[in-house]
Short mmCIF file of the C-alpha atoms (twelve columns), coordinates in Angstrom:
data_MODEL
# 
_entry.id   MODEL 
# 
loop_
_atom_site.group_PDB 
_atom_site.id 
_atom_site.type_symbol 
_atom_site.label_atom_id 
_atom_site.label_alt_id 
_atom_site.label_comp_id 
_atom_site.label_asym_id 
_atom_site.label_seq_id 
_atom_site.Cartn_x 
_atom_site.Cartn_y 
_atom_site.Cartn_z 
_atom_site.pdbx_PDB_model_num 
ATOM 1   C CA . UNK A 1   11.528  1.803   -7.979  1 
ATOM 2   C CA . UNK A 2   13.904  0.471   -10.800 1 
ATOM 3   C CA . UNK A 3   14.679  1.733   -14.132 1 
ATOM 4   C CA . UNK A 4   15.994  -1.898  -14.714 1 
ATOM 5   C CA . UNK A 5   13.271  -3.936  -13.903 1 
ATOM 6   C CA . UNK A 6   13.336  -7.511  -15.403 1 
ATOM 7   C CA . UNK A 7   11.523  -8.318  -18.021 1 
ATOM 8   C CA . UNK A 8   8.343   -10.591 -17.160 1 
ATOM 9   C CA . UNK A 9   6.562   -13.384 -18.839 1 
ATOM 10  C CA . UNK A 10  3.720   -11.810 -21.100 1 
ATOM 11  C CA . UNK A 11  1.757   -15.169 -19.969 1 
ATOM 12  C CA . UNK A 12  1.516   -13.160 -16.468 1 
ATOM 13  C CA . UNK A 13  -0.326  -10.261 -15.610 1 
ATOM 14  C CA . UNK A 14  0.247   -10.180 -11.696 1 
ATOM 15  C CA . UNK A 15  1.931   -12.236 -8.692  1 
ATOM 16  C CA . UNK A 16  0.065   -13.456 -5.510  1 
ATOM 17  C CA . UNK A 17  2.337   -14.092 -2.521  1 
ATOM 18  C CA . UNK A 18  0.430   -16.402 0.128   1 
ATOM 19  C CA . UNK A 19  1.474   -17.367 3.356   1 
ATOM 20  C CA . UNK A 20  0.711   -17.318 6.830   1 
ATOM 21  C CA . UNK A 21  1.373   -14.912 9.653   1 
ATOM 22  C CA . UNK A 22  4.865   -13.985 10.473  1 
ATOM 23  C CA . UNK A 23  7.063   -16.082 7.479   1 
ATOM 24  C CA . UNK A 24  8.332   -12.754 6.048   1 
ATOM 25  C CA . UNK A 25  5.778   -11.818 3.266   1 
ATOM 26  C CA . UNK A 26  6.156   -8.215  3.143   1 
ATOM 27  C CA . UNK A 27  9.398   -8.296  2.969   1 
ATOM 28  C CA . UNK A 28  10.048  -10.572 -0.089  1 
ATOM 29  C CA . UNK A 29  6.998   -8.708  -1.392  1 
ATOM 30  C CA . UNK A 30  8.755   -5.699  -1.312  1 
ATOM 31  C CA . UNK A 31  12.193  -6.757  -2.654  1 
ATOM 32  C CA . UNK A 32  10.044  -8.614  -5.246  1 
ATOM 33  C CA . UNK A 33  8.236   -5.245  -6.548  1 
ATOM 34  C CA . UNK A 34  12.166  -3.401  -6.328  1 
ATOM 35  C CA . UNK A 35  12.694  -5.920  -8.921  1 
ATOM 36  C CA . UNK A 36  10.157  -5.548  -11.361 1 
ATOM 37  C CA . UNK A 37  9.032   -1.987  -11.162 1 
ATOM 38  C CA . UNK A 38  5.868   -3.203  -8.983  1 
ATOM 39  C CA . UNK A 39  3.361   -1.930  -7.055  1 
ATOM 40  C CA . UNK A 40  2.312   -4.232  -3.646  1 
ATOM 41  C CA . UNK A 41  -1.588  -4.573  -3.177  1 
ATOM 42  C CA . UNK A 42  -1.881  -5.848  0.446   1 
ATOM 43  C CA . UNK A 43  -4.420  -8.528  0.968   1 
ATOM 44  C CA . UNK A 44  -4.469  -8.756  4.956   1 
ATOM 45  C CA . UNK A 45  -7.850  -7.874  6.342   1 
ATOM 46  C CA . UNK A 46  -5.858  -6.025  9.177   1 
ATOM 47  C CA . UNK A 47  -3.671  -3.978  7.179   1 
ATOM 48  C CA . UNK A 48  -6.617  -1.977  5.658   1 
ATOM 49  C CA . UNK A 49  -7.677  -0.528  9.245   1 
ATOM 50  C CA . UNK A 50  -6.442  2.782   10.410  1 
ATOM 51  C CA . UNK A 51  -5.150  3.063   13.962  1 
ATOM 52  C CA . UNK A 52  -3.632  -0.429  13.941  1 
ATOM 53  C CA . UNK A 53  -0.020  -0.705  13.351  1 
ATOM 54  C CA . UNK A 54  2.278   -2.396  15.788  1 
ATOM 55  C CA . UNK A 55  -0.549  -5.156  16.373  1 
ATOM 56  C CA . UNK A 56  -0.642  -6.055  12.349  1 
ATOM 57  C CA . UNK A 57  3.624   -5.429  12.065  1 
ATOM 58  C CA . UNK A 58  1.964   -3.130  9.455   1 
ATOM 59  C CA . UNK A 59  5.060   -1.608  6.848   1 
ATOM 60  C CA . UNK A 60  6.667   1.303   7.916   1 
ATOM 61  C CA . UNK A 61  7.551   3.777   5.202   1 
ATOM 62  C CA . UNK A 62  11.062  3.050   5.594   1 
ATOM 63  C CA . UNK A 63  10.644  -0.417  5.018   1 
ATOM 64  C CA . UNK A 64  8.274   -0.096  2.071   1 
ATOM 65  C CA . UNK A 65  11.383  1.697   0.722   1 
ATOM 66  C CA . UNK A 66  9.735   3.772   -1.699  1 
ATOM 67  C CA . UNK A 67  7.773   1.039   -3.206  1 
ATOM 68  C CA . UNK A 68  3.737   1.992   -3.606  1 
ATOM 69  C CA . UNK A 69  1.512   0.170   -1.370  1 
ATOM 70  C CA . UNK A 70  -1.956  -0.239  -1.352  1 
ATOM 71  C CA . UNK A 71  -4.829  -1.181  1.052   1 
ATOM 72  C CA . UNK A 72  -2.852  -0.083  4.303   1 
ATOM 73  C CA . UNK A 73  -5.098  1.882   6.495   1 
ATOM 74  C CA . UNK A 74  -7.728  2.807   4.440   1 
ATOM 75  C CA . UNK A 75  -10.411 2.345   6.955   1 
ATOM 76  C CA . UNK A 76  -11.780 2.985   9.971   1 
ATOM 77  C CA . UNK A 77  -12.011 0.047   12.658  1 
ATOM 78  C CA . UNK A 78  -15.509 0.753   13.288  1 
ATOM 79  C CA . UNK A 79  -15.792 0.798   9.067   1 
ATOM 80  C CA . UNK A 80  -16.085 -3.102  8.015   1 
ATOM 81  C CA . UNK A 81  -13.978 -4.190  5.216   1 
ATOM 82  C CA . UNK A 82  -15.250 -7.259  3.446   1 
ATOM 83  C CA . UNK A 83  -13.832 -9.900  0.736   1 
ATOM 84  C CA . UNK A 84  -16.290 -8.213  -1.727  1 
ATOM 85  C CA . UNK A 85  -14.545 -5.123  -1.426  1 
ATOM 86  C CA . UNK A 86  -11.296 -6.408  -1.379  1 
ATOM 87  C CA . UNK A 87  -12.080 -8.028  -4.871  1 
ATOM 88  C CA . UNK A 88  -13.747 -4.693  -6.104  1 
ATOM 89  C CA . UNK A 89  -10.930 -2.736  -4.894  1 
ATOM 90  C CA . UNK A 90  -7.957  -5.737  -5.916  1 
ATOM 91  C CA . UNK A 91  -9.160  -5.944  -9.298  1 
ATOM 92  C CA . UNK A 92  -9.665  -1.734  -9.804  1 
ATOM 93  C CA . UNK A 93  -5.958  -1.577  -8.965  1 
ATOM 94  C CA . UNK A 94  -4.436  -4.257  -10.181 1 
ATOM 95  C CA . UNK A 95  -5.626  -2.403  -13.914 1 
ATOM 96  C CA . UNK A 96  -4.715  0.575   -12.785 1 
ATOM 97  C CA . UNK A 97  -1.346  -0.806  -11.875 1 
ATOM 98  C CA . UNK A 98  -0.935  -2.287  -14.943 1 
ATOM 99  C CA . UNK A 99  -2.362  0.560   -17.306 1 
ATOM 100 C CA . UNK A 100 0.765   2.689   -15.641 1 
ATOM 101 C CA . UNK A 101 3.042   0.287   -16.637 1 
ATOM 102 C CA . UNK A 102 3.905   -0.902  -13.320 1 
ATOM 103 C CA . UNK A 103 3.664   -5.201  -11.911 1 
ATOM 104 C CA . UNK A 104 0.715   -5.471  -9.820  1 
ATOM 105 C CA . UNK A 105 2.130   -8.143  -6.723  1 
ATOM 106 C CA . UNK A 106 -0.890  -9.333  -4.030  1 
ATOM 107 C CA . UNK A 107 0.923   -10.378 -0.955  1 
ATOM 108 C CA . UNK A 108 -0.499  -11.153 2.423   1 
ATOM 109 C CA . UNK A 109 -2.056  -13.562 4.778   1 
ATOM 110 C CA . UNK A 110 -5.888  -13.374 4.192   1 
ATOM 111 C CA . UNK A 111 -6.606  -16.482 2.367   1 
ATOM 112 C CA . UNK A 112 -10.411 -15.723 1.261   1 
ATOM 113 C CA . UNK A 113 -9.000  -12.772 -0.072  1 
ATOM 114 C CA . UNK A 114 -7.033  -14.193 -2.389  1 
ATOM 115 C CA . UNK A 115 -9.808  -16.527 -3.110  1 
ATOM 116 C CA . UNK A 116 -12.436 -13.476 -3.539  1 
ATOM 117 C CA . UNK A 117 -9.907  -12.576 -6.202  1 
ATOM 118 C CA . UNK A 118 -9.572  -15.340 -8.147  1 
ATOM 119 C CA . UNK A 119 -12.745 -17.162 -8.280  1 
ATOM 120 C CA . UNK A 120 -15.285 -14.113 -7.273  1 
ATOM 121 C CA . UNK A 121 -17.676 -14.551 -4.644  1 
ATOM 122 C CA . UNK A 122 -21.697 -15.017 -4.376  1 
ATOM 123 C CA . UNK A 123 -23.924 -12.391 -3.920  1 
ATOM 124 C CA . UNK A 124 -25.280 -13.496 -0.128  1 
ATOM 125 C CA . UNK A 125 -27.470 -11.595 2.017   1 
ATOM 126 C CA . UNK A 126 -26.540 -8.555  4.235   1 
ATOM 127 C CA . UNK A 127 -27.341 -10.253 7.881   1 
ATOM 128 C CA . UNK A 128 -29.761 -7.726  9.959   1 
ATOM 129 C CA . UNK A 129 -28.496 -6.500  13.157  1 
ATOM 130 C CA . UNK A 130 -31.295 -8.412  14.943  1 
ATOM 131 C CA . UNK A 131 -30.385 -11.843 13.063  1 
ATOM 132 C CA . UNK A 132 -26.589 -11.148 13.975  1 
ATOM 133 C CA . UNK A 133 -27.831 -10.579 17.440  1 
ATOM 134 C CA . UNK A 134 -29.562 -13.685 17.824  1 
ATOM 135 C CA . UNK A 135 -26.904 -15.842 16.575  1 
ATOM 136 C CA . UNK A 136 -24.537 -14.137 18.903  1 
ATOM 137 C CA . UNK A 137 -26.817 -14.674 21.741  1 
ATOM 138 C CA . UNK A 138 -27.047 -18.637 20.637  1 
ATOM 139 C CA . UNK A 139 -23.029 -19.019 20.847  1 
ATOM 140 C CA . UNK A 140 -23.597 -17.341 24.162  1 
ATOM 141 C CA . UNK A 141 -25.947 -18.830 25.738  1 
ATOM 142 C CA . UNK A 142 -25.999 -22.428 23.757  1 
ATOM 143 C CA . UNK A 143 -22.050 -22.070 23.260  1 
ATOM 144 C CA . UNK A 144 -20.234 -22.828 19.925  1 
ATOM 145 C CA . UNK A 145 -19.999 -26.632 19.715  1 
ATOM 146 C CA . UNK A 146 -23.837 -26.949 20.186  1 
ATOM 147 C CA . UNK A 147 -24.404 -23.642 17.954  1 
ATOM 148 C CA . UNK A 148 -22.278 -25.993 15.567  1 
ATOM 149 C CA . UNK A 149 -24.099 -29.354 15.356  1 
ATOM 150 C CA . UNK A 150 -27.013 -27.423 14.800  1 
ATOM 151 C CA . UNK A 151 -25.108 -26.318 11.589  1 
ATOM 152 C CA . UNK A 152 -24.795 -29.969 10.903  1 
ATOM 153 C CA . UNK A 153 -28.563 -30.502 10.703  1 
ATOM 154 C CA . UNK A 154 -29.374 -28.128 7.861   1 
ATOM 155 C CA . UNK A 155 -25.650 -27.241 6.481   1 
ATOM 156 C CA . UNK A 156 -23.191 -30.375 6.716   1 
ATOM 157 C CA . UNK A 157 -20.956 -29.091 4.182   1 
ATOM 158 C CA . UNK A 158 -20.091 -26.220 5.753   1 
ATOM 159 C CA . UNK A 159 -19.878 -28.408 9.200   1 
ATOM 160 C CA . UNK A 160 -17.326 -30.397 7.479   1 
ATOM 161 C CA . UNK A 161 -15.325 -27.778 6.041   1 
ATOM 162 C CA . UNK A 162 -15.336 -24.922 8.663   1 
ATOM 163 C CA . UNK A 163 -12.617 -25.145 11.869  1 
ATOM 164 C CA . UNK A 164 -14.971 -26.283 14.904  1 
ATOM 165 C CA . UNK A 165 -13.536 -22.985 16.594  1 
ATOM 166 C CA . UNK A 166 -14.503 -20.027 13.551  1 
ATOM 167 C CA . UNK A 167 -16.860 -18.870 15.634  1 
ATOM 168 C CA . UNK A 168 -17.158 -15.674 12.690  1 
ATOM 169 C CA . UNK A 169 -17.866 -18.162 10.251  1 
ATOM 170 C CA . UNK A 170 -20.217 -20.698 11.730  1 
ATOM 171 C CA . UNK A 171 -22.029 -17.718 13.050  1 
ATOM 172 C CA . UNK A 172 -22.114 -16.523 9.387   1 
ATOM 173 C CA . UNK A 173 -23.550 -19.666 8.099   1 
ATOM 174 C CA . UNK A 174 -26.415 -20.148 10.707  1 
ATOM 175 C CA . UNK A 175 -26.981 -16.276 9.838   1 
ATOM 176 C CA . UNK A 176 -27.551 -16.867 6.073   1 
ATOM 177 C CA . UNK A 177 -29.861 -20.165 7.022   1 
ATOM 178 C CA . UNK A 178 -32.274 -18.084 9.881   1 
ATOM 179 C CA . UNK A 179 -32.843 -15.098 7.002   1 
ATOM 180 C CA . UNK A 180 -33.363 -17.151 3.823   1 
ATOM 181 C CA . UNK A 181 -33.877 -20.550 4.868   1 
ATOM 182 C CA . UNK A 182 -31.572 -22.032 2.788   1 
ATOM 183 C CA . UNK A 183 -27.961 -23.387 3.378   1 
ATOM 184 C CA . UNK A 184 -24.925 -21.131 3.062   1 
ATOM 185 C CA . UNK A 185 -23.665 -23.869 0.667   1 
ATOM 186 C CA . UNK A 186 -26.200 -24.083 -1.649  1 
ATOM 187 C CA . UNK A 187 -26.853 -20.589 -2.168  1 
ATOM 188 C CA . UNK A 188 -23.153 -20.580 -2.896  1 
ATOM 189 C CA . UNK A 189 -23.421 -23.337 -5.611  1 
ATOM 190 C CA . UNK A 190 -26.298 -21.714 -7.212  1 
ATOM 191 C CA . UNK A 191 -25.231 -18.596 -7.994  1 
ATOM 192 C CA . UNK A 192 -22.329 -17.914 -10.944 1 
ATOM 193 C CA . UNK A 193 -19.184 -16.212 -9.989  1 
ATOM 194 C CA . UNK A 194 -17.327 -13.658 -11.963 1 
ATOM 195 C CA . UNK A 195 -13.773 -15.256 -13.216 1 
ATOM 196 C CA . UNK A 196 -10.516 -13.103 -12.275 1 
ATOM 197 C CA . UNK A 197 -9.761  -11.270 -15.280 1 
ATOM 198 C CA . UNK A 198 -5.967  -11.470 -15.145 1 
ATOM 199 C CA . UNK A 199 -3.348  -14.393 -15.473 1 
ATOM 200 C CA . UNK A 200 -1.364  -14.973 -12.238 1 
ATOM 201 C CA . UNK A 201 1.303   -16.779 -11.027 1 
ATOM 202 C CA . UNK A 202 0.774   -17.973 -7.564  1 
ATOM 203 C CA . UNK A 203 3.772   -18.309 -4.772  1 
ATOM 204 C CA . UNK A 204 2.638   -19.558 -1.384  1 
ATOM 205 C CA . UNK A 205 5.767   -18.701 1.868   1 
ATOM 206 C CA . UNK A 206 5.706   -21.479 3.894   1 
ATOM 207 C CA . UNK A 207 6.865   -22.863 6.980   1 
ATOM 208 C CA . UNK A 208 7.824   -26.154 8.244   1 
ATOM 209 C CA . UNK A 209 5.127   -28.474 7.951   1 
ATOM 210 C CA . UNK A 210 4.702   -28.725 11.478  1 
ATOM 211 C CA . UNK A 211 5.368   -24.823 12.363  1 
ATOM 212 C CA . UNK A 212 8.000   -25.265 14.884  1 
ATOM 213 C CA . UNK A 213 10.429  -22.773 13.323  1 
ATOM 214 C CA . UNK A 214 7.209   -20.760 13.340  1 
ATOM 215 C CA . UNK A 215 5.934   -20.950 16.669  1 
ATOM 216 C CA . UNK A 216 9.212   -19.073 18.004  1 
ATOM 217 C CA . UNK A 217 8.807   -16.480 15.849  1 
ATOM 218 C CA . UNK A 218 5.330   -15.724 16.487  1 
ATOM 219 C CA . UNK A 219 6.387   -15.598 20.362  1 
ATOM 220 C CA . UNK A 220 9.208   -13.034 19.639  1 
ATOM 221 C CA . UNK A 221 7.250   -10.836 17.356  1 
ATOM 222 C CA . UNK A 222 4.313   -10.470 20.198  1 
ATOM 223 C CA . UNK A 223 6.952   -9.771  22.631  1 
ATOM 224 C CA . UNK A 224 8.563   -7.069  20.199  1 
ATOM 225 C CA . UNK A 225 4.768   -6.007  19.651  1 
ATOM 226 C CA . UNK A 226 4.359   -5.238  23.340  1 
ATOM 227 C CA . UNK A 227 7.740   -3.523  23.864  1 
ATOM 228 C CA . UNK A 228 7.000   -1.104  20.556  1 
ATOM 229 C CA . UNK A 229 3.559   -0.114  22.536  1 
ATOM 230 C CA . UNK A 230 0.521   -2.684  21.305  1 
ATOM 231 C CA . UNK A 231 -1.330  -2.070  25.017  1 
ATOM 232 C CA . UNK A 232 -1.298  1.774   24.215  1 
ATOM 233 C CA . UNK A 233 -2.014  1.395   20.813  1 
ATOM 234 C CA . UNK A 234 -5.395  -0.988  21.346  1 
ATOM 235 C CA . UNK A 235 -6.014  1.267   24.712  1 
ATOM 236 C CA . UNK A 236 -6.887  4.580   22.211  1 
ATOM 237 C CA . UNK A 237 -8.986  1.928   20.199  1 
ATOM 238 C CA . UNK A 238 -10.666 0.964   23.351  1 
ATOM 239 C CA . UNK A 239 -11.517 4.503   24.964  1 
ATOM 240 C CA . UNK A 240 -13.345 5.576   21.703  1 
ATOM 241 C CA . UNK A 241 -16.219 4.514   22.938  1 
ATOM 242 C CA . UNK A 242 -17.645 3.456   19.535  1 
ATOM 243 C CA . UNK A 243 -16.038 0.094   18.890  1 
ATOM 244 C CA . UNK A 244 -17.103 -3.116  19.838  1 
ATOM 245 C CA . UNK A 245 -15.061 -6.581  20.094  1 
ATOM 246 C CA . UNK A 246 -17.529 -8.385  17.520  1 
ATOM 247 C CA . UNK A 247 -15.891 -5.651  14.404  1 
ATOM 248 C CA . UNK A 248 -13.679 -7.576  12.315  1 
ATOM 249 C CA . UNK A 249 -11.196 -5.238  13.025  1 
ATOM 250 C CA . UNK A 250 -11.003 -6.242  16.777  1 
ATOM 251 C CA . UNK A 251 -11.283 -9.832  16.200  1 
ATOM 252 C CA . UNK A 252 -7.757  -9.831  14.976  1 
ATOM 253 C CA . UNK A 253 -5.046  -12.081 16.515  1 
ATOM 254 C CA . UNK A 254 -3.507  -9.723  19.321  1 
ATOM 255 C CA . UNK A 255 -6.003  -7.025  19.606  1 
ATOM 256 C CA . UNK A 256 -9.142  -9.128  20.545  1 
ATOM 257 C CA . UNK A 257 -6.883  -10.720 23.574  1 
ATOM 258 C CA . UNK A 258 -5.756  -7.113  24.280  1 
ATOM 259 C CA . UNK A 259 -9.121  -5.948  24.348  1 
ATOM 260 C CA . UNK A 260 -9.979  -8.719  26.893  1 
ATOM 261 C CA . UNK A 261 -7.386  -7.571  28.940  1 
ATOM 262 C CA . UNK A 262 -8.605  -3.708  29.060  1 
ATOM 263 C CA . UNK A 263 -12.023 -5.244  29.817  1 
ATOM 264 C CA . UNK A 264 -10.457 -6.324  32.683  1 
ATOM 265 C CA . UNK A 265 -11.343 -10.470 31.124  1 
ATOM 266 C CA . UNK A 266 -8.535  -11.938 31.543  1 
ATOM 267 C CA . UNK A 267 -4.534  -10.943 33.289  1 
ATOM 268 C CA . UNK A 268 -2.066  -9.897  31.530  1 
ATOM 269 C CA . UNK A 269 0.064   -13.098 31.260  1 
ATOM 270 C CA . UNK A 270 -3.053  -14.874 30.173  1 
ATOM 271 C CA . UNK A 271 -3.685  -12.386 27.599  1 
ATOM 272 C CA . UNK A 272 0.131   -12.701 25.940  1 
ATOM 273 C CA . UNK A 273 -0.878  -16.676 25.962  1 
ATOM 274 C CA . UNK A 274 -4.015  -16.231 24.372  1 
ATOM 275 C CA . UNK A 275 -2.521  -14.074 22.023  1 
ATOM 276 C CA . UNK A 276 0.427   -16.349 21.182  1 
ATOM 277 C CA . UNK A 277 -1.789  -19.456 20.629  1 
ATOM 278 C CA . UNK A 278 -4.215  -17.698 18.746  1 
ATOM 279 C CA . UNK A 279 -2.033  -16.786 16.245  1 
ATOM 280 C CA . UNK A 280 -0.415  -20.171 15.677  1 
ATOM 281 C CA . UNK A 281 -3.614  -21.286 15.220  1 
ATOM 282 C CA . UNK A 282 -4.286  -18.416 12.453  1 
ATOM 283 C CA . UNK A 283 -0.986  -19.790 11.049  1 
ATOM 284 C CA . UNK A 284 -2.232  -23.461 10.974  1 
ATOM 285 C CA . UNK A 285 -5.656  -22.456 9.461   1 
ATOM 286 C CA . UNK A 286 -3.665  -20.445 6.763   1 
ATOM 287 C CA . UNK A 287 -1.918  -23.309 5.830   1 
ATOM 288 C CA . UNK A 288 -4.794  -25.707 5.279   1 
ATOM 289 C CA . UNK A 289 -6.309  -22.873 3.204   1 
ATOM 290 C CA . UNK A 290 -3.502  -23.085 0.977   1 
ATOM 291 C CA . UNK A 291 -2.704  -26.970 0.907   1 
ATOM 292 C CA . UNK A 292 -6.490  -26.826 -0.719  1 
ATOM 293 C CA . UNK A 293 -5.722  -24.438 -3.369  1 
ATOM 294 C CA . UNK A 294 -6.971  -25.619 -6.492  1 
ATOM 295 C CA . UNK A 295 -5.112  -23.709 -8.931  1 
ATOM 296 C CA . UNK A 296 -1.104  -24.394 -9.227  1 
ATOM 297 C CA . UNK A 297 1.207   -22.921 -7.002  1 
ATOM 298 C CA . UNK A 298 4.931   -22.435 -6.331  1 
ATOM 299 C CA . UNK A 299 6.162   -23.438 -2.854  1 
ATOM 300 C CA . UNK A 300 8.618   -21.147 -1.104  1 
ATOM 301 C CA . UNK A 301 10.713  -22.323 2.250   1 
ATOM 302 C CA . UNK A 302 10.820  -19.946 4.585   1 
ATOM 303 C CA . UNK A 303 14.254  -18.326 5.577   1 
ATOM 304 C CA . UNK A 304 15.789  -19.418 2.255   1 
ATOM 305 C CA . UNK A 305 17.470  -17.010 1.173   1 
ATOM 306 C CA . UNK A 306 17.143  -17.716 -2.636  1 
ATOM 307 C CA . UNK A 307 13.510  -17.167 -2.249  1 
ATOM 308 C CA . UNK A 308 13.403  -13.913 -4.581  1 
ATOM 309 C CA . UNK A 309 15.583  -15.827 -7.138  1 
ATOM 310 C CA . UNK A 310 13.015  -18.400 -7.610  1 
ATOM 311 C CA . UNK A 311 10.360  -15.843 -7.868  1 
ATOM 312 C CA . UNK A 312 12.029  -13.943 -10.620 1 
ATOM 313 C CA . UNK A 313 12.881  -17.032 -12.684 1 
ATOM 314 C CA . UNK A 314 9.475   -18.549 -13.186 1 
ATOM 315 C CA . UNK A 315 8.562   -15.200 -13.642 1 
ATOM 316 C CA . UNK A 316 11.132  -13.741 -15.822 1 
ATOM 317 C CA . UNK A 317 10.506  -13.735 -20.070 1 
ATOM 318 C CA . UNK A 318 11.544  -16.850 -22.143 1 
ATOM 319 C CA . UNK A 319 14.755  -15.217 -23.918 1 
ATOM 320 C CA . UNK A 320 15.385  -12.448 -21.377 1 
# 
């Protein structure tokens, strides 16, 4: 931390940094909050899970270089974390930040998180064990495109608007429709959501349109994953006992094809591929997420390295 912090914009109350996977969020986060005496709320549903560090390229404490972080391994894998409590928790500390006199900075990869933030989110139904388990048994046994047109019939919205492979979320939707009988959308539309009580200014890290100074990247970084230990890491995960694939925590990019391989699924070359295209396909999805933002946003190129000027003149005071 700084005792010469720039002076910011009273118009702003706290920075969101979107992007997806790999395009070197944390670390512009972090020379961001250097800047302006800030504090870095993490919004990566990963992150938040204890246990998991080389598969999530979670911060080490020398690279968070004294800067407070918060949201990084604060649960158990076999402990869901949800958007609703990353909103209860994102807005607690982003007043808390602020109250201390500190700049509260979201940064990470998790787009509904940022959108729990911002625009709230409906108060659904819990799904019952025995509705989740027949839904999963349907993508089993019907498999996910059929699981999927059935959507269609009683939910087109969300047929039009969720990726014909989010298995979590189409299984979700049918979930919501088998225990109240009514669509996922339209419970959505009629029920009021809370409005984010602070003003932010919105930066989005991007890549090349088409990813290919992405893809690369996301190859090396699984590679370095492997070499730091991500087979030993998911292998304590796995011996538990008392984790399952279907947690959210395990259905992250890297550990669910991991897991597959300690299951004895799939080989080990086939498990680095999996792994690999998963995650450019996390990185696509993340990007259509933000192209649909609503609310304005400031694009940032990834690998230029005037990225954290831009940042601190749109955010910096008129006069200072």
């Amino acid at each position: 931390m700084t005792d010469d912090a720039i002076d910011v914009s009273e118009d702003i109350d706290a920075v969101t940094l979107m992007g997806p996977t790999a395009t070197g969020k944390t670390a512009l986060a972090i020379k961001l909050a250097a800047a302006l005496n800030g504090e870095i709320i993490s919004a990566d549903s990963a992150l938040v899970y204890r246990g998991m560090d080389i598969g999530t390229a979670k911060p080490s404490p020398e690279e968070m270089q004294g800067i407070p972080h918060h949201l990084i391994s604060v649960r158990d894998p076999g402990d869901p974390y949800s958007a609703a409590d990353f909103r209860e928790d994102a807005v607690r500390l982003t007043g808390e930040i602020r109250a201390r006199g500190h700049f509260p900075i979201l940064a990470g990869g998790t787009m509904l998180y940022f959108k729990a933030f911002e625009e709230g989110l409906s108060g659904l139904p819990e799904t019952t064990p025995e509705i989740r388990s027949r839904v999963n048994a349907m993508i089993a046994e019907q498999g996910l495109p059929q699981v999927r047109s059935w959507l269609r019939e009683f939910d087109p919205e969300s047929w039009e608007r969720l990726s014909p492979n989010d298995t979590q979320r189409i299984g979700r939707a049918c979930e919501v429709y088998l225990m109240t009988g009514r669509s996922l959308t339209s419970l959505i539309k009629s029920q009021p959501r809370p409005e984010c009580p602070f003003r932010l200014k919105r930066f989005a890290l991007l890549p090349d349109p088409e990813r290919r100074l992405l893809r690369p990247l996301i190859q090396e970084r699984f590679e370095v994953m492997l070499r730091e230990g991500l087979e030993e890491e998911t292998r304590r995960l796995f011996l538990r006992g008392d984790l399952n694939p279907e947690l959210p925590a395990l259905r992250s990019v890297g550990y669910r094809q991991m897991w597959q391989y300690l299951a004895g699924e799939v080989s080990f070359e086939e498990m680095k591929s999996r792994a690999v295209i998963a995650t450019c396909q996390l990185a696509k999805r993340q990007m259509t997420w933000i192209r649909g933002w609503k609310e304005p946003y400031t694009v940032l190129n990834m690998g230029d390295p005037d990225n954290l000027g831009i940042m601190l003149r749109e955010i910096r005071a008129r006069g200072a």
